[in-house]
N, C-alpha and C positions, 0 to 999 in steps of 0.2 A: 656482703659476700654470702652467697646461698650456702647453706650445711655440703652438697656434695665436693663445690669447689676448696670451699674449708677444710673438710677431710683430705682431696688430693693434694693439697696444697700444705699438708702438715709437715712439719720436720721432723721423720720419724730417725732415720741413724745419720749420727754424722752431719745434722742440720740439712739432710737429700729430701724432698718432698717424696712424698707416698707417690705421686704420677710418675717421677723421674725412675721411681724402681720399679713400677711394673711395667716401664715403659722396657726396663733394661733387662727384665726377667723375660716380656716376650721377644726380644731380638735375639736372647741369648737360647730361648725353645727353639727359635727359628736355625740358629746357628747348629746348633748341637743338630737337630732332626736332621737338616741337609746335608752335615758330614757324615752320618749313620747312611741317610738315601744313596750319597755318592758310593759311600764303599760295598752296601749293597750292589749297585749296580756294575760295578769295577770287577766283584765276586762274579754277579753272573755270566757278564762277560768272559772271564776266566772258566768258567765250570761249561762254558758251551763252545769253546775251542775244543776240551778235554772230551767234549760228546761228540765233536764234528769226526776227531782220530776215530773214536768207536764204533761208529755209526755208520749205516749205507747212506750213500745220499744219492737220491736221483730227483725228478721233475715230474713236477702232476702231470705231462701229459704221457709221460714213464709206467702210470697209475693205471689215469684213464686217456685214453686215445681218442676218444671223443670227444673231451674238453677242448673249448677255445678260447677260455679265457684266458689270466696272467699266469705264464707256465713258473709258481712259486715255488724253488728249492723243500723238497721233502727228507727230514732227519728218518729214517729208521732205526729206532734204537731199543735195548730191552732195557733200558735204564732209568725209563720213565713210568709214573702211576697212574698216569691218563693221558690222551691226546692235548695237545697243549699248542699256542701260537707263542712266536718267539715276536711279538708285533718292531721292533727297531728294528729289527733284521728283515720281518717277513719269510718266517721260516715258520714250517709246520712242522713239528716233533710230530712222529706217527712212531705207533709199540708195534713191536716185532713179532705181530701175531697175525695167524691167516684170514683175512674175511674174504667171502664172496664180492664178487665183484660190485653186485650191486648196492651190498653193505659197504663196503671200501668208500664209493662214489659218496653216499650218506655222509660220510663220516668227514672228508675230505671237502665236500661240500658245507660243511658246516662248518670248518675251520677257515675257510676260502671267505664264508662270509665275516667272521670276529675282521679278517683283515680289511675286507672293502668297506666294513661300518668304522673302521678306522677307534676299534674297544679299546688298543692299546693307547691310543692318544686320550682316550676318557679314562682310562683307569690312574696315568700317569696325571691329569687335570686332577683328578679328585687326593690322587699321593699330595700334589702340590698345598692343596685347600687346608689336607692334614697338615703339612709342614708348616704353614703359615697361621691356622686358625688350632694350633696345638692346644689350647685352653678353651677351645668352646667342642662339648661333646658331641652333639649332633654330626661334626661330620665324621665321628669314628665310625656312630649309624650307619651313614653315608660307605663309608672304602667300608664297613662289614659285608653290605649288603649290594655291592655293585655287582659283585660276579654273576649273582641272580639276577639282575637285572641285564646283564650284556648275553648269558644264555638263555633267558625266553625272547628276546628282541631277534637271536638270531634263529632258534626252534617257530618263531612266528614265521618270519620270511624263509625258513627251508621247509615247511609242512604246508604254509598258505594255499596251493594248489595241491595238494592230496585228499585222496578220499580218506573216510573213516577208516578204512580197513591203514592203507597206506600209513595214516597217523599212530595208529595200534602196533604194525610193525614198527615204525622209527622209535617209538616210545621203548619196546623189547630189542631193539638193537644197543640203547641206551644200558639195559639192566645186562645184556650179555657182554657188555665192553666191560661193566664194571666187576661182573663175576669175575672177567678173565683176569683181571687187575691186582687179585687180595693179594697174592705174593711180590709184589713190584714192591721196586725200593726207586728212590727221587732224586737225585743230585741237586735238584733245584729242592732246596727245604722251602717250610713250608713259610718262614718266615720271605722268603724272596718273591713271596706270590702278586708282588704289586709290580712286578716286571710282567706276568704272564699273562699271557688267558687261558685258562686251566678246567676242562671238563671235569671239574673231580665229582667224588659222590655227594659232597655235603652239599651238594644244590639239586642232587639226581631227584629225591623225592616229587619236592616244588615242581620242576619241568616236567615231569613225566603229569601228574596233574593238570597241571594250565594246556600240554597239550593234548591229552583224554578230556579235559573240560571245555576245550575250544575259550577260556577264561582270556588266550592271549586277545580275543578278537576284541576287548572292552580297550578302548584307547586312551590312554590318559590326555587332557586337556593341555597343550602345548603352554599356552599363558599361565595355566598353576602350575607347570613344572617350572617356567623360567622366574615366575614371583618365586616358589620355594627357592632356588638357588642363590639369588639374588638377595635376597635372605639375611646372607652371611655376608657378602659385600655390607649392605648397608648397616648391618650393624655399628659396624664403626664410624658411620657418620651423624648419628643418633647421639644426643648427649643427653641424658636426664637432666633437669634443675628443677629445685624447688620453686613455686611462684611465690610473688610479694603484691601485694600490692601497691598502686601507683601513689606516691607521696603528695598529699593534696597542695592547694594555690597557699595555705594557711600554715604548712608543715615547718616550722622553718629549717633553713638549709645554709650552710657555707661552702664557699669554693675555697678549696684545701692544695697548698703547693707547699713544697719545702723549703721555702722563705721563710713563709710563715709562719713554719714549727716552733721556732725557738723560740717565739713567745706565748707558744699554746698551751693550754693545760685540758684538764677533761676532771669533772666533778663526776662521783660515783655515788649517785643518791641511794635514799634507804630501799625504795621498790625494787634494786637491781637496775636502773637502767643509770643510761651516760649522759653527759652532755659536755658537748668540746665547745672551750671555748679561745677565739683567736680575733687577737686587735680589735677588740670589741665587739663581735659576732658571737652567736651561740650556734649551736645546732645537735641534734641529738645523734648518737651515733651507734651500732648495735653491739662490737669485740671491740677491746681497746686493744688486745692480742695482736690484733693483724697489720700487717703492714700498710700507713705509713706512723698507724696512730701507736705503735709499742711503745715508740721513745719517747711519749709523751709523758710528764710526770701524771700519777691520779692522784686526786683531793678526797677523800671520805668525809661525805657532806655530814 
């Protein structure tokens, strides 16, 4: 038996192998996580009835009258820190502050798209990765860093067709939504943010860059993003073992059944190594430790 299977295969409490306990420590991450995500989600649920009483609610084309796309349910509320998508519902939370028209349409256009890229269903894909891959770090990297990722994918496709000047504006519409922001308080905290998509400031810097740098237009490699993700799938199908080499024509060997035990013994010479011997066979053997050969008495040669 190679040293790593020996290792899992130890009887460390209770005569349980080392595998059977981390096998039960990560079902039991898994278990815990999902009832934390459930009642997160139970809470939001609850805290956005409580915003619906509060709140104007009308329909983007309520907004903009020129829109033809999908007329989405708009929250206006002052109860919120940023513009935000409610993606299960497909609801736009918008702050109860005046913009021009033309800034309104920006702004409203950009939440219109988190929906049609369908961010909420990635955000909740990558929630899922965490709750199951709880013990491997990279994907905390991962749900850290997604929000930055789902707002320059959607500042790319709402600036793609503007001029530089156009770009300069949206970039300063961005820093004047936040100015207006400092006194806002959040009903959704900040821990519930794997429900959202949430323009907040801690990604304002990054965007406001990649789109002054035109950086979004560098594309990532569709087949290294789907190797990286895939990643963490396969990990789990990967075993380490140690190699041995192949026992030669000259080795010699016995074939070992539980018949045969009871007349086996196993010699423990002075170099450390073994030799079993059974009905008149020998063969050398490497743990007397392990199963089938424990029960076998040993002779000190």
């Amino acid at each position: 038996m190679n040293p790593l299977m020996t290792f899992l295969t130890y009887p460390l409490i209770l005569d349980i192998p080392i595998y059977v306990i981390l096998i039960s420590l990560w079902i039991l991450g898994i278990l815990f996580n999902l009832v934390r995500y459930i009642r997160e989600l139970l809470y939001l649920n609850r805290m956005f009835k409580k915003l619906e009483e509060q709140s104007e609610i009308c329909k983007i084309k309520n907004l903009l009258p020129d829109y033809n796309g999908n007329n989405y349910d708009v929250l206006i509320t002052s109860y919120c820190d940023s513009p935000k998508v409610l993606g299960s519902k497909k609801v736009i939370i918008l702050l109860n502050i005046h913009f021009e028209e033309d800034k309104l349409q920006i702004i409203l256009m950009h939440e219109i798209k988190h929906i049609e890229n369908h961010d909420y269903y990635i955000k909740q894909f990558v929630n899922f990765l965490t709750i199951t891959y709880w013990w491997f770090p990279p994907v905390y990297i991962l749900r850290k860093n997604i929000d930055l990722f789902l707002e320059i994918r959607v500042d790319e496709k709402v600036v793609k067709k503007m001029s530089e000047r156009e770009r300069l504006n949206y970039a300063q519409l961005l820093i004047h939504v936040q100015k207006s922001l400092v006194n806002k308080t959040d009903p959704f905290a900040k821990e519930y943010y794997s429900f959202l998509i949430d323009d907040s400031s801690n990604v304002l810097e990054y965007r406001i860059r990649y789109i002054l740098e035109e950086s979004f237009m560098k594309k990532t490699n569709y087949l290294l993003l789907v190797v990286i993700c895939s990643l963490v799938f396969f990990s789990n199908s990967i075993i380490f073992e140690a190699s041995f080499p192949a026992p030669s024509a000259e080795t010699p060997y016995v074939t070992v059944s539980e018949d045969t035990l009871d007349n086996a013994y196993i010699i423990q010479h002075k170099d450390g190594t073994y030799t079993l011997f059974i009905d008149g066979e020998q063969g050398s053997i490497e743990d007397p430790t392990v199963s089938p050969f424990s029960e076998i008495p040993i002779i000190k040669e």
